[in-house]
VEXZA-751443 format. One record per residue: residue number from 1; residue in one letter; z, y, x of N, C-alpha, C, O in turn. Coordinates in steps of 0.2 Angstrom, whole numbers, always signed. Atoms other than C-alpha are relative to their C-alpha. Layout:
(NUM; "a"; (Z; Y; X); (Z; Y; X); (Z; Y; X); (Z; Y; X))
...
end
This chain:
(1; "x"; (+1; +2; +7); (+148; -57; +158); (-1; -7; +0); (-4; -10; +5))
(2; "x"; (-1; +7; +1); (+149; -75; +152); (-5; -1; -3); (-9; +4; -3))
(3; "x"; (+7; +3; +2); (+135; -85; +144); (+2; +2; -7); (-3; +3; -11))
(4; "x"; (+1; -1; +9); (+142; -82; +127); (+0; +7; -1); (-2; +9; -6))
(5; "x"; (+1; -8; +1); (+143; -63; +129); (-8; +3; +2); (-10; +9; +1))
(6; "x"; (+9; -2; -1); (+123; -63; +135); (-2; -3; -6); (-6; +0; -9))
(7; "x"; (+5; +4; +5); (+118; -76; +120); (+3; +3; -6); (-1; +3; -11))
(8; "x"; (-1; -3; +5); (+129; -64; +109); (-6; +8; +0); (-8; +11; -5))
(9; "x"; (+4; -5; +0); (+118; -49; +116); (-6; +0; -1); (-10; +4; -2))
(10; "x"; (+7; +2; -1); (+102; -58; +115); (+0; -1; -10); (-4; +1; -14))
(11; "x"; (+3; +0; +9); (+105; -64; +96); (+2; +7; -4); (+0; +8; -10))
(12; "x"; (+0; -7; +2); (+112; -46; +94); (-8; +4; -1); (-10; +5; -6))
(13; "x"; (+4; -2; +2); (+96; -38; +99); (-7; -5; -3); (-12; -3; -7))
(14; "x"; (+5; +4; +4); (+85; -52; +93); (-1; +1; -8); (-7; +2; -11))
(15; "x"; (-2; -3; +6); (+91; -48; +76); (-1; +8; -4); (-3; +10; -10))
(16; "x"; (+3; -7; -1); (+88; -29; +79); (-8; +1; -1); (-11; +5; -5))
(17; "x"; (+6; +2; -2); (+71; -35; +84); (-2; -1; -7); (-6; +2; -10))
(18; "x"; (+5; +5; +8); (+67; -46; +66); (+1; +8; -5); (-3; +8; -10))
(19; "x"; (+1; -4; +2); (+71; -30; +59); (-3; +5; -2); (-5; +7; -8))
(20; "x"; (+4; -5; -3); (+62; -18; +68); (-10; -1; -4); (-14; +2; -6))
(21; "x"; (+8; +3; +2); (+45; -30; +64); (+0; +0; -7); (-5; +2; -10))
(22; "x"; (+0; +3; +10); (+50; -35; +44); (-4; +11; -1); (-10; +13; -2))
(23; "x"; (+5; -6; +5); (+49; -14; +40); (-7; +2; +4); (-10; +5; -1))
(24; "x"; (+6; +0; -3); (+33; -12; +53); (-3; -4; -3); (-9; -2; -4))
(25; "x"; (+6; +5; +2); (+25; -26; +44); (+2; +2; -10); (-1; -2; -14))
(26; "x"; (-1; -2; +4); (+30; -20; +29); (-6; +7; -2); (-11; +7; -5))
(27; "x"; (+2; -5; +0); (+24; -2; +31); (-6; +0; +1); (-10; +3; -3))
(28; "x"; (+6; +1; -3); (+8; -8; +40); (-4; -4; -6); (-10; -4; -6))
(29; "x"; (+2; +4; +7); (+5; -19; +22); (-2; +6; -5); (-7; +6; -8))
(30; "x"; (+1; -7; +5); (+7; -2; +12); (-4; +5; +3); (-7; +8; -1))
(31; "x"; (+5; -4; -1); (-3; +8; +22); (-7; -2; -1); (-12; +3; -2))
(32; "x"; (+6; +3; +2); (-18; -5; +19); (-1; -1; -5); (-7; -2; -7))
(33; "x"; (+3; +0; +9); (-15; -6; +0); (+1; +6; -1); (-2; +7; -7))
(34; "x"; (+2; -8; +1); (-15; +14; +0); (-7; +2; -1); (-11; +5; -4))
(35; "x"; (+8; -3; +0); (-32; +14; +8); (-4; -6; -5); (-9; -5; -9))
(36; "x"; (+2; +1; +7); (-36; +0; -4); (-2; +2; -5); (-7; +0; -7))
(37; "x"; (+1; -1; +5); (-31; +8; -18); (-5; +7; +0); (-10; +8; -4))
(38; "x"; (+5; -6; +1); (-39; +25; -13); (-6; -1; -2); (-8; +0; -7))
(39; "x"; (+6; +3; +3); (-54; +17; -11); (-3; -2; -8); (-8; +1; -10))
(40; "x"; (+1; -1; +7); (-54; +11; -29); (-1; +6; -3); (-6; +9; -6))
(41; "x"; (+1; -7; +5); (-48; +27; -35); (-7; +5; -2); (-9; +7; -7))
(42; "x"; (+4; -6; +0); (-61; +39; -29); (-6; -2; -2); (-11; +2; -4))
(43; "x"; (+6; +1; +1); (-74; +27; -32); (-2; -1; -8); (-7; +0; -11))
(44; "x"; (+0; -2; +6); (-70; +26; -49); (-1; +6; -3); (-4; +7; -8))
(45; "x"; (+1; -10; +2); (-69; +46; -52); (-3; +1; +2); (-6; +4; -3))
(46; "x"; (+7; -1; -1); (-84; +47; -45); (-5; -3; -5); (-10; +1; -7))
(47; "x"; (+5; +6; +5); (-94; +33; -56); (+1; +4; -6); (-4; +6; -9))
(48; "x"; (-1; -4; +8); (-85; +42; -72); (-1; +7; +1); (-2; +9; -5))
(49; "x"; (+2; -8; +2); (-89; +61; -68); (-8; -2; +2); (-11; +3; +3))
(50; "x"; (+7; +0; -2); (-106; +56; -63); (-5; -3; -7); (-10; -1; -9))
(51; "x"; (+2; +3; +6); (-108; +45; -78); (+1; +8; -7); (-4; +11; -10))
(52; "x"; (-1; -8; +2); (-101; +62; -88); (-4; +5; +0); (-7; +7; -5))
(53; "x"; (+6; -6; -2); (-112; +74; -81); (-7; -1; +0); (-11; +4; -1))
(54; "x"; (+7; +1; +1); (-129; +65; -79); (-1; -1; -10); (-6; +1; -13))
(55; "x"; (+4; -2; +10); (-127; +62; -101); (+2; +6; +0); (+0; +8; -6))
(56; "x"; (+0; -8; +3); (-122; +81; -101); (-5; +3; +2); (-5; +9; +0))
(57; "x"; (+5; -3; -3); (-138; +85; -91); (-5; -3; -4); (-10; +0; -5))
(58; "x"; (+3; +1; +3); (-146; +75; -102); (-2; +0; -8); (-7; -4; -10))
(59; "x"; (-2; -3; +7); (-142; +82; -120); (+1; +7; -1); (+4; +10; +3))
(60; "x"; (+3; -7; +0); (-147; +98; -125); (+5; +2; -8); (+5; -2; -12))
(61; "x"; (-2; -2; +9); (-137; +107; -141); (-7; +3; -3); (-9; +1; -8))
(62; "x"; (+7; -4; +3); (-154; +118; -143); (-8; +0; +4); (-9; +5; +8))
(63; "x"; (+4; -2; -5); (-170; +116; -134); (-2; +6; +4); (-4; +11; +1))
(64; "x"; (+0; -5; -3); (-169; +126; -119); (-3; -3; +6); (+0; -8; +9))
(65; "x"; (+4; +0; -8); (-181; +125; -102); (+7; +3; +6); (+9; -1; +10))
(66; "x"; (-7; -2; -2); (-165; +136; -96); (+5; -4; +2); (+8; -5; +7))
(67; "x"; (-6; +4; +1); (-153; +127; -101); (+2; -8; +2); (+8; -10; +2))
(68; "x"; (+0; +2; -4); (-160; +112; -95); (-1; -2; +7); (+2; -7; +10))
(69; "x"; (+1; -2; -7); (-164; +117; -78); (+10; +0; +2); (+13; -5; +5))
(70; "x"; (-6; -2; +1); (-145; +124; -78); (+6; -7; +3); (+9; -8; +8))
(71; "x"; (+0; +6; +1); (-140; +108; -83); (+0; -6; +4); (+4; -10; +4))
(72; "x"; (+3; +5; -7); (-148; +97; -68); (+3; +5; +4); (+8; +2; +5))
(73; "x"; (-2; -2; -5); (-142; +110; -55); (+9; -1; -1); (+14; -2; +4))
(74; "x"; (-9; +1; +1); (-123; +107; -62); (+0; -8; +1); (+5; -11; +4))
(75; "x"; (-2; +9; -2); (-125; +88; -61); (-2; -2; +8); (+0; -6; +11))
(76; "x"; (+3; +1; -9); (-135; +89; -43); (+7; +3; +3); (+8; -1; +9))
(77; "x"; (-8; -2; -4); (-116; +99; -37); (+4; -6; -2); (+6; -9; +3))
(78; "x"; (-6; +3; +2); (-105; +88; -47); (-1; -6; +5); (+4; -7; +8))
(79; "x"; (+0; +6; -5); (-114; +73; -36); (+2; +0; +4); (+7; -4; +5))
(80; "x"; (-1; -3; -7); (-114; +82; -22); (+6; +0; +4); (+6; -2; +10))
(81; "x"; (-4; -3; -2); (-99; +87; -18); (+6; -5; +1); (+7; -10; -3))
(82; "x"; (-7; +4; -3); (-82; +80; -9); (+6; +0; -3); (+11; -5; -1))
(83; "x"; (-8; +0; +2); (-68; +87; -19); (+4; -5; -2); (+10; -6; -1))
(84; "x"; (-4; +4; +3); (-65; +75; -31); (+0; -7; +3); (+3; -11; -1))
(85; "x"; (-3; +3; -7); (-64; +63; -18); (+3; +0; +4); (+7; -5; +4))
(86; "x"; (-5; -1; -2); (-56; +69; -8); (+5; +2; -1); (+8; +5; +3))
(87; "x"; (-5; +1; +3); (-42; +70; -20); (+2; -3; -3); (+8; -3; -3))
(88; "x"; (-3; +9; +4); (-42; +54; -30); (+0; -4; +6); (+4; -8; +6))
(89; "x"; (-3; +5; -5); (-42; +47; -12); (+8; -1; +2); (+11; -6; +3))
(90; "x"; (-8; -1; -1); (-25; +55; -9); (+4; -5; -5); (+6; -10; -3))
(91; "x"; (-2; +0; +5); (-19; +54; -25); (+1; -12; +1); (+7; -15; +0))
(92; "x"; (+1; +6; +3); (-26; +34; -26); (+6; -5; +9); (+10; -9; +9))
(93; "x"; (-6; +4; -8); (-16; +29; -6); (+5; +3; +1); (+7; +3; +6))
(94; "x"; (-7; +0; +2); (+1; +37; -13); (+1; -5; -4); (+6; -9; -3))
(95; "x"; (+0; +5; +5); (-3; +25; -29); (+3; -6; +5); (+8; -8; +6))
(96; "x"; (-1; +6; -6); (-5; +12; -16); (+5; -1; +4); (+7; -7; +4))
(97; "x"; (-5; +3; -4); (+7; +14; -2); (+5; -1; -4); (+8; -6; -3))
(98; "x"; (-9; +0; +3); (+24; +18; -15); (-2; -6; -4); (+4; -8; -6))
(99; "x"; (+0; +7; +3); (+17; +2; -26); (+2; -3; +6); (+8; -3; +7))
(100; "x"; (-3; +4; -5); (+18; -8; -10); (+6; -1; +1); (+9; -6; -1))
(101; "x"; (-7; -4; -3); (+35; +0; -3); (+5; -5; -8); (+10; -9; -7))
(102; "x"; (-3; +2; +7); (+42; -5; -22); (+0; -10; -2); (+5; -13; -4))
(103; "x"; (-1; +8; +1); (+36; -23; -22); (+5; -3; +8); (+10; -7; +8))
(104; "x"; (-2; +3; -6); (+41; -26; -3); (+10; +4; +1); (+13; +6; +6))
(105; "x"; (-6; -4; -1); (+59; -19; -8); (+5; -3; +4); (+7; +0; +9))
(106; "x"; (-4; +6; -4); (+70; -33; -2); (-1; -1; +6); (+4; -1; +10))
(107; "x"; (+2; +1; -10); (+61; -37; +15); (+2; +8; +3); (+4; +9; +9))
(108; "x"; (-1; -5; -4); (+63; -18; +18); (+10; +1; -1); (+13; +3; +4))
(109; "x"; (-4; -1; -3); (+80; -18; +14); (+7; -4; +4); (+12; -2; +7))
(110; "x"; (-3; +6; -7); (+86; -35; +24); (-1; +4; +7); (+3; +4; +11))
(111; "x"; (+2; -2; -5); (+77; -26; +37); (+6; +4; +4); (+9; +4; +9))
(112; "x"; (-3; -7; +1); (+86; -10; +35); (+8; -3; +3); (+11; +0; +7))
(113; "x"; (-11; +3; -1); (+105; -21; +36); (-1; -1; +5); (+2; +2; +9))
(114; "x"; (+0; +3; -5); (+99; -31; +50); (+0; +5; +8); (+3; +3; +13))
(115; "x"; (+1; -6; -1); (+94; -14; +58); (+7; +2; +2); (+10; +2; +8))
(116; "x"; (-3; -5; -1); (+107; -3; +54); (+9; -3; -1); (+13; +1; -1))
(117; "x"; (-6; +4; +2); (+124; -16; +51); (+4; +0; +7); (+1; +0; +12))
(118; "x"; (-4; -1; -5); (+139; -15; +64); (+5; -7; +2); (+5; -12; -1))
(119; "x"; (-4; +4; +0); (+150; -26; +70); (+1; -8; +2); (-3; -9; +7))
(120; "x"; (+3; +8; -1); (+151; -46; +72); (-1; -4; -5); (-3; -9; -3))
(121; "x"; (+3; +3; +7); (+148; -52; +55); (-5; +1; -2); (-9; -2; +1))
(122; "x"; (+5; -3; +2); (+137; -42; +46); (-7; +0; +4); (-12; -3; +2))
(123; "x"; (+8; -1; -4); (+122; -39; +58); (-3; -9; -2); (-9; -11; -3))
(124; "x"; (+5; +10; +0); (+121; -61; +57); (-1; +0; -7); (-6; -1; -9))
(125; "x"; (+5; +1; +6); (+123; -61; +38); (-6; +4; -1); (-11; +2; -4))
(126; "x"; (+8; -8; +2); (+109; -46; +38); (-6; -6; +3); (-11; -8; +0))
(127; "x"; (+5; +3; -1); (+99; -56; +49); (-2; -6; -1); (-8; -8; -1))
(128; "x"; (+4; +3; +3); (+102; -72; +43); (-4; +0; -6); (-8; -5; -7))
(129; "x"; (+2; -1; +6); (+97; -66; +25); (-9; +2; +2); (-13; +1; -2))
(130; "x"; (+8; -2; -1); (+80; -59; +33); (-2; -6; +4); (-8; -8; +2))
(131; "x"; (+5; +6; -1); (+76; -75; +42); (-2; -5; -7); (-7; -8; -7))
(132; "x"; (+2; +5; +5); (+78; -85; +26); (-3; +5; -3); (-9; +4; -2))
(133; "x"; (+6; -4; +3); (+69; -72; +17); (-7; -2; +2); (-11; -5; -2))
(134; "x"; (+6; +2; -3); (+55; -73; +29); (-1; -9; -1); (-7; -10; -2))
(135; "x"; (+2; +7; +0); (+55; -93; +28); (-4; -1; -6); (-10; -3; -7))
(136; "x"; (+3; +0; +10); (+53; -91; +8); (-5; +1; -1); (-9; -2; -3))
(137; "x"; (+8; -4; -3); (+40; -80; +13); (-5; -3; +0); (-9; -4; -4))
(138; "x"; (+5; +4; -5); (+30; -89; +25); (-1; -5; -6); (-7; -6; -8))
(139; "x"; (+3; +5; +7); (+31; -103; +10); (-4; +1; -3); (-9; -3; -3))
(140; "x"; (+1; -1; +6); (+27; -97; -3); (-8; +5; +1); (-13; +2; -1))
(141; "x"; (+4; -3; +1); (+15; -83; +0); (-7; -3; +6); (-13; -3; +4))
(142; "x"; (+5; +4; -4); (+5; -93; +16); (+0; -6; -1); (-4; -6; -6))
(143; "x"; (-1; +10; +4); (+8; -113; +12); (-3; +2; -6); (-8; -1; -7))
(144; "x"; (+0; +2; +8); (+7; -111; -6); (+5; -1; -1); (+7; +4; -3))
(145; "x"; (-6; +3; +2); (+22; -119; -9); (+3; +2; -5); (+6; +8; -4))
(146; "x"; (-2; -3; +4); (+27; -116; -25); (-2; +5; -5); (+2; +7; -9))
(147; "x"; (+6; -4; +5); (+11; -105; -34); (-3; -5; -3); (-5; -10; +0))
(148; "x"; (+6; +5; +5); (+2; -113; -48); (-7; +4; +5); (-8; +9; +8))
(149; "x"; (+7; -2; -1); (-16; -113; -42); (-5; -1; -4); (-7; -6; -6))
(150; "x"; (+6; +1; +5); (-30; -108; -53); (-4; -5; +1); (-5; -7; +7))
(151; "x"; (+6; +6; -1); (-41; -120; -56); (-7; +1; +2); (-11; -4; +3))
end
């Protein structure tokens, strides 16, 4: 094999490689704003059914001893308890990862060409189009280059 038949395998898989990393670094970004958003979510559904439940615990329609008693033990479970948590968690890191997944659509799908593209053209436009992408990138979102900055 000649030097230009290894420097074509080497920017062949190097190409494969920027790839491989764009949707890894992609996915790995959506997994972190999932557990973000969960976080949000459940802390929020929590603060409102607590909020809920402690003024239903303390509003009575009739004076009752009962029915306040009743009343505090329904708001002491409402606290207590994991469910709606651990369902707004779910619920709030689907929100999360498929928001991500939807902004990062472009880088995933340069990745995806660079990836899955055949041939001796395409694989380079695929991966040139994902390195300049990334450069854009690296400007814009680490430099600054090109964001207004609040004051």
């Amino acid at each position: 094999m000649n030097v230009t038949g290894i420097s074509q395998k080497v920017l062949k898989y190097g190409i494969k490689a920027a790839g491989i990393a764009g949707i890894g670094m992609c996915i790995y970004d959506a997994h972190d704003e999932g557990k973000r958003y969960a976080k949000i979510r459940s802390t929020k559904a929590e603060n409102n059914a607590a909020d809920y439940w402690f003024e239903n615990s303390r509003n009575l329609v009739t004076p009752s001893k009962i029915n306040s008693k009743l009343k505090d033990k329904l708001f002491n479970i409402e606290i207590t308890h994991n469910f709606r948590k651990f369902v707004n968690k779910g619920i709030g890191y689907v929100q999360g990862f498929t928001k991500s997944l939807v902004e990062d659509v472009l880088p995933i799908g340069l990745s995806i060409a660079a990836i899955a593209t055949k041939g001796k053209v395409a694989p380079k436009v695929a991966g040139g189009a994902l390195g300049a992408y990334t450069l854009y990138a690296f400007m814009k979102n680490v430099l600054g280059i090109g964001v207004k900055q609040n004051p």
